[in-house]
N, C-alpha and C positions, 0 to 999 in steps of 0.2 A: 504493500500500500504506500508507503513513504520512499522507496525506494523503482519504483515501475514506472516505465518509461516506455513509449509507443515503440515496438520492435523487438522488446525483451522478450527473452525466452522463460518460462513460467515450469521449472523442477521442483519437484518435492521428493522427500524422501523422508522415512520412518518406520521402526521397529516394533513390533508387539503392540499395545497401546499406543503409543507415539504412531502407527500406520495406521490404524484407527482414524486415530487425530487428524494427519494427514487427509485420508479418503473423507473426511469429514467437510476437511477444510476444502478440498477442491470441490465437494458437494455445493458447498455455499456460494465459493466462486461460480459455479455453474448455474444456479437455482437464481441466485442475487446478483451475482455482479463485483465486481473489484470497488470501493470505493475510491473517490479522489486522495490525496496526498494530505493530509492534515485532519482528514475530516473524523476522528476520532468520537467526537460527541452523535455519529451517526450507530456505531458498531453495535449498541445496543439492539435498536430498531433493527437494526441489518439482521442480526441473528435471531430475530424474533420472525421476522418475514420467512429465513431457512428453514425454523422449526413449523412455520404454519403453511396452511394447505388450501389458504384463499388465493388461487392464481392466477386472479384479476389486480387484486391488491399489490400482490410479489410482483406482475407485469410492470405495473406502472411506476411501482416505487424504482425496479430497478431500469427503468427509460429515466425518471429522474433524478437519482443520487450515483448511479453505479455507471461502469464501462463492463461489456462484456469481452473476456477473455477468455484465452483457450489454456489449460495445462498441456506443456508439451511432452513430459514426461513425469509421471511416476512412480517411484521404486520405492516398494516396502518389504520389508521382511516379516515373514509372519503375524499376519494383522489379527485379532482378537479384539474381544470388547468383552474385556471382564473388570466390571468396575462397577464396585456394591455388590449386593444380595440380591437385587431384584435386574435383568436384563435393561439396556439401554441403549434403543438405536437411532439412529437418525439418518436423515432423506439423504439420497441420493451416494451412499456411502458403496452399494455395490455396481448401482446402474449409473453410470454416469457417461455419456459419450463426448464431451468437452477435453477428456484428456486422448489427447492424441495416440499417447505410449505409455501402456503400465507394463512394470512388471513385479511378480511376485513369488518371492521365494519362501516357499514351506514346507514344515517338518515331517518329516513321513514314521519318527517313531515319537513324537507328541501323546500321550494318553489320559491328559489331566481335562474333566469335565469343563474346569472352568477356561478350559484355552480351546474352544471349539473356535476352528478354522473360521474366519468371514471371507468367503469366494468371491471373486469379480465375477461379473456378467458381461459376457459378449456383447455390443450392441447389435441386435436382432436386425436383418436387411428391410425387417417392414418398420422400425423403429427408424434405422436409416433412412430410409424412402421419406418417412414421415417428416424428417430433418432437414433432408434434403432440398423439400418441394416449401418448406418455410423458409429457408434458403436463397431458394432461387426467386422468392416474390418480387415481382417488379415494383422498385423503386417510385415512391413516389412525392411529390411535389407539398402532398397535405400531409407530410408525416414530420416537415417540419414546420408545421403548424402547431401553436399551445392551443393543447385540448380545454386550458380553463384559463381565466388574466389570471391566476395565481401562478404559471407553470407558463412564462413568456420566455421561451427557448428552446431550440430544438433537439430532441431524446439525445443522450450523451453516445448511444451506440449508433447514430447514422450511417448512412453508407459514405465512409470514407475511404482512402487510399490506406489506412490499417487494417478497416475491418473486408476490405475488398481481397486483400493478401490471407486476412484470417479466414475468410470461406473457402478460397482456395486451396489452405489447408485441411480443412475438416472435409474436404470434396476426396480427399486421400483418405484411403483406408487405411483406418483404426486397427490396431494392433494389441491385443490382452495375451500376455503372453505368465500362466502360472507353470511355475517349474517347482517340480518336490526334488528335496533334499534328505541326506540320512541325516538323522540325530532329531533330539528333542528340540523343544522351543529356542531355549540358549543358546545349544549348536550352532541352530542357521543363521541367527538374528547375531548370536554374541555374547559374551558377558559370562560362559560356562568354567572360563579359566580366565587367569590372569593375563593382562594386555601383552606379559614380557614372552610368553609363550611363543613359538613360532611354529607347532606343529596343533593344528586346532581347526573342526569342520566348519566355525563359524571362515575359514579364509577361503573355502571353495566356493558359499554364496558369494563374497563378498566379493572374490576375482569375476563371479560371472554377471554378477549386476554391474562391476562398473565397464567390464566389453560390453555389455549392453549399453551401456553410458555412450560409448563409442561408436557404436554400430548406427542409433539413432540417432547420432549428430548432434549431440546437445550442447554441442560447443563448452561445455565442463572444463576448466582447466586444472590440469590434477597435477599434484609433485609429483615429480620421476621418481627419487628415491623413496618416496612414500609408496608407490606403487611396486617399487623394487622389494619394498622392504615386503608388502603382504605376497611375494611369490608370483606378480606380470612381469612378463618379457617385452620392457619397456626398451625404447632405442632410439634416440637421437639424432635424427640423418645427420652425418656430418654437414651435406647439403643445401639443411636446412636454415634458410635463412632467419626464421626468430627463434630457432632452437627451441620448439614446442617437442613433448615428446609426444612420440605414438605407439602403440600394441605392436609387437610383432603378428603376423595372422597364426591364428588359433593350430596351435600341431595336430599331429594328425595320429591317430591310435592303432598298436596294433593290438595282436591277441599275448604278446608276451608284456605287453605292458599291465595285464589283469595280475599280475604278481611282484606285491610291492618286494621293492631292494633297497638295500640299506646306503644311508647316504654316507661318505667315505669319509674322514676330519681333512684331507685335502680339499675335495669337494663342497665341505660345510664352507672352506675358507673360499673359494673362489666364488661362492655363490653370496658370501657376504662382501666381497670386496671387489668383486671384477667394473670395468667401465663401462660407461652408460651406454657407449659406444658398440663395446665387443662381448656381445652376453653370449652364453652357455644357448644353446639350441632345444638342448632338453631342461629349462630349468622350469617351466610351467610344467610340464610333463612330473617331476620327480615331486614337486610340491604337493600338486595334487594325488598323486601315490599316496603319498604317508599324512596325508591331512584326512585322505578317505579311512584311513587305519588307525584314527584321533578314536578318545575313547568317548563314551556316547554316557553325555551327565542327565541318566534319567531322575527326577527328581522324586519319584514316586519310592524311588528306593535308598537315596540321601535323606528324605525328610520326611517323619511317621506322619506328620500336622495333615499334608497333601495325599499321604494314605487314606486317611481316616474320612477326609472328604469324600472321598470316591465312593464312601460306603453310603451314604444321604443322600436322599431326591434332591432335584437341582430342578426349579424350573427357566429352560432357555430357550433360544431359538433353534427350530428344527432347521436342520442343513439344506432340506430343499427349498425354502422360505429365504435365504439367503440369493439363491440365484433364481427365485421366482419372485416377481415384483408383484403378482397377482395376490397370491398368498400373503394376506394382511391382516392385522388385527390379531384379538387372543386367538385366534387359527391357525396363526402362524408357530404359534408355542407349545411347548410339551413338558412334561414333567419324566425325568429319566432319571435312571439308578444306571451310575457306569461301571460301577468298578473296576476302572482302569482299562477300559477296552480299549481298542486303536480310533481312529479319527474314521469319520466315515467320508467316501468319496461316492457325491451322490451321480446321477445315472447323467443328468444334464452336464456335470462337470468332464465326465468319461465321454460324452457325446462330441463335446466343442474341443476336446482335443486334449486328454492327461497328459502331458509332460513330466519326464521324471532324467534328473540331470542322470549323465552316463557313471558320474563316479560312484554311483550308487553300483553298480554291476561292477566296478573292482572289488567293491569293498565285500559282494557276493562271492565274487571267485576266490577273493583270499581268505575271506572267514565262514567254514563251514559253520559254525553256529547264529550266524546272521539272516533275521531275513525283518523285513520293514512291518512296524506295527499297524500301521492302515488296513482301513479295512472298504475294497472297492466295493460299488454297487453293481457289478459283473454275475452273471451264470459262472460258475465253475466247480469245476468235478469236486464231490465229496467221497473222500477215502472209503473206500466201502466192498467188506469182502464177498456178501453177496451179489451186490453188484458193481462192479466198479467204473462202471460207465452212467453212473446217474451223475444226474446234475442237480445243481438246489440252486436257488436265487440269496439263500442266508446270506447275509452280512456275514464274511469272517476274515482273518487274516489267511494272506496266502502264503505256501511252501516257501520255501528258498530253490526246491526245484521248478516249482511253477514260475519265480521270478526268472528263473536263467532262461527257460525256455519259451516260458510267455505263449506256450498252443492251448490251444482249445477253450482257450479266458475268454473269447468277446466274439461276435456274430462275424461270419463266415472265419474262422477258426485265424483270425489275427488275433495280436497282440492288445491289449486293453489299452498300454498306453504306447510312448515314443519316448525312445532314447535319446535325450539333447544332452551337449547338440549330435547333428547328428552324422556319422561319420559313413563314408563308402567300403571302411574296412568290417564295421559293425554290420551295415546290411547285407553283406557277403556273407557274412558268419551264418547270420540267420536264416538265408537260405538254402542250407546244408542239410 
């Protein structure tokens, strides 16, 4: 607000509660409007408009106090909304189509009731169509006309040479892109170990949100050695004339790479001291090895307090209700006993496309006693000696065999989710 300026780029980012907050905050930007630069004494009003659901009111207040803006990126880790005893949501935290690019990294062995997943929503092509054709309306001459002498100026969003560029934007397909990770909430997001650590799974999100960063063009300007230090193959062109750095491109995997190696006290030293210039080829490659081989701080087993909850009725929001905008009201909520089951992935989530990063299948190949707490909303076979070709629709966690091979989980006998990113030597594999 105090700091935006016609052309700026509009990122957000935030963890656990804080992605919450985030998806919150861009909700409002989207519903309401950016305010002007100072206008402080308005933020009340402003957030009172977000929360309410008159939108004739919300219309006009935000033609006369607000600018409309687009988020062009945001990245959260594990978003939740557990705050108080009683559930608490607000508009436009899963649907929102004003952000250009999300992305969202989450825990695939999470099992604490009060940390149920909050999913992003695709925006739907008839949702788009709908945006599209309000959009395209023809300009017109009485729209900078005040609708009342209280209101002599015309709406702060007209069609100017910024918002001309912003529709052009949003005319480009939206991209929601949720990626699951191994480990609990801490893991993905952070904070599971101490900062001085360097072997920790919260650095495998974290390297792959900010190549995200990159891929989407968000013009981010990040330290080199900061980047160096979480384990990217950052590099300098010599060439380069302001000495920005950039990503080397993403290596490339083979099937000997599914078996972590130990990193050597030479090798420890060249990867902490080599030049920005002349890096190591495999130094993303060996990080991600041994960060997928971090140990996994479930808290249900550090702390009796988050045991004990699991054993009590919780009343929260049902997981299809998150990425169904129809499902509203106490209908949308349920009362559940978890004790400690996996997260559930419901059928709409598995439809728009599961992602599950690749380092999750190292960490399969190297640790037979491994396999992810989730629990898809998939047909798959249930162990069974009379018959062992049934199927059941249950909720339940799958094999560690069923993850390696991923047949017979989802309609015509593919895989339920995809391997990102996703490589040429992986989908060779799998067609063996």
């Amino acid at each position: 607000m105090q700091n935006y300026t016609a052309g700026d780029k509009i990122c957000m980012f935030g963890f656990s509660r804080g992605a919450y907050t985030a998806r919150a905050l861009a909700g409002m930007l989207h519903k309401v409007g950016l305010l002007p630069s100072g206008n402080f004494q308005q933020i009340p009003f402003a957030y009172k408009m977000y929360e309410g659901d008159d939108m004739d009111l919300i219309k006009y207040y935000k033609r006369a106090n607000c600018r409309e803006v687009d988020i062009d990126f945001l990245g959260v880790w594990d978003t939740v909304a557990s705050v108080g005893l009683l559930p608490q949501y607000l508009p436009h935290v899963h649907d929102n189509d004003a952000i250009l690019q999300l992305r969202h990294a989450i825990a695939l062995d999470e099992h604490r009731v009060k940390f149920i997943p909050q999913f992003c929503v695709d925006p739907k092509p008839e949702n788009l169509k709908e945006k599209k054709a309000k959009e395209e309306t023809p300009f017109k001459v009485s729209d900078h006309i005040a609708e009342s002498p209280q209101t002599m100026f015309p709406p702060v969003n007209s069609p100017t040479k910024e918002s001309t560029k912003r529709e052009e934007e949003r005319r480009r397909i939206r991209e929601i892109k949720e990626v699951w990770f191994t480990g609990v909430h801490c893991d993905v997001g952070g904070g599971a170990v101490k900062n001085k650590e360097t072997v920790k799974l919260s650095g495998i999100s974290l390297r792959w949100m900010i190549r995200e960063c990159f891929e989407c063009n968000t013009r981010i300007v990040f330290d080199a050695k900061a980047l160096r230090k979480i384990g990217l193959p950052v590099c300098i062109p010599r060439e380069s004339p302001d000495g920005k750095p950039i990503l080397e491109p993403l290596y490339q995997m083979s099937r000997s790479d599914y078996v972590a190696q130990e990193i050597t006290a030479q090798e420890k030293s060249v990867l902490e001291n080599f030049d920005l210039h002349d890096l190591p080829h495999d130094y993303e490659r060996k990080r991600d090895l041994h960060d997928a081989m971090a140990d996994i701080h479930d808290r249900l087993k550090i702390s009796p307090v988050w045991y004990l909850l699991e054993w009590l009725p919780w009343y929260v929001k049902k997981e299809k209700a998150t990425v169904n905008p129809a499902l509203t009201g106490w209908g949308s909520y349920k009362w559940t006993w978890n004790r400690g089951k996996g997260r559930k992935i419901v059928k709409r989530e598995i439809e728009e496309g599961w992602l599950v990063h690749r380092t999750v299948l190292l960490r399969l190949y190297a640790d037979e006693n491994y396999a992810p707490k989730v629990r898809p909303n998939i047909t798959a076979a249930k162990a069974s000696r009379k018959n062992p070709t049934k199927k059941t629709k249950r909720l339940r966690a799958l094999t560690r065999e069923e993850w390696i091979s991923g047949n017979n989980l989802y309609k015509h006998k593919q895989r339920a989710w995809e391997w990102v990113p996703s490589l040429k030597a992986e989908s060779e594999k799998y067609k063996e």
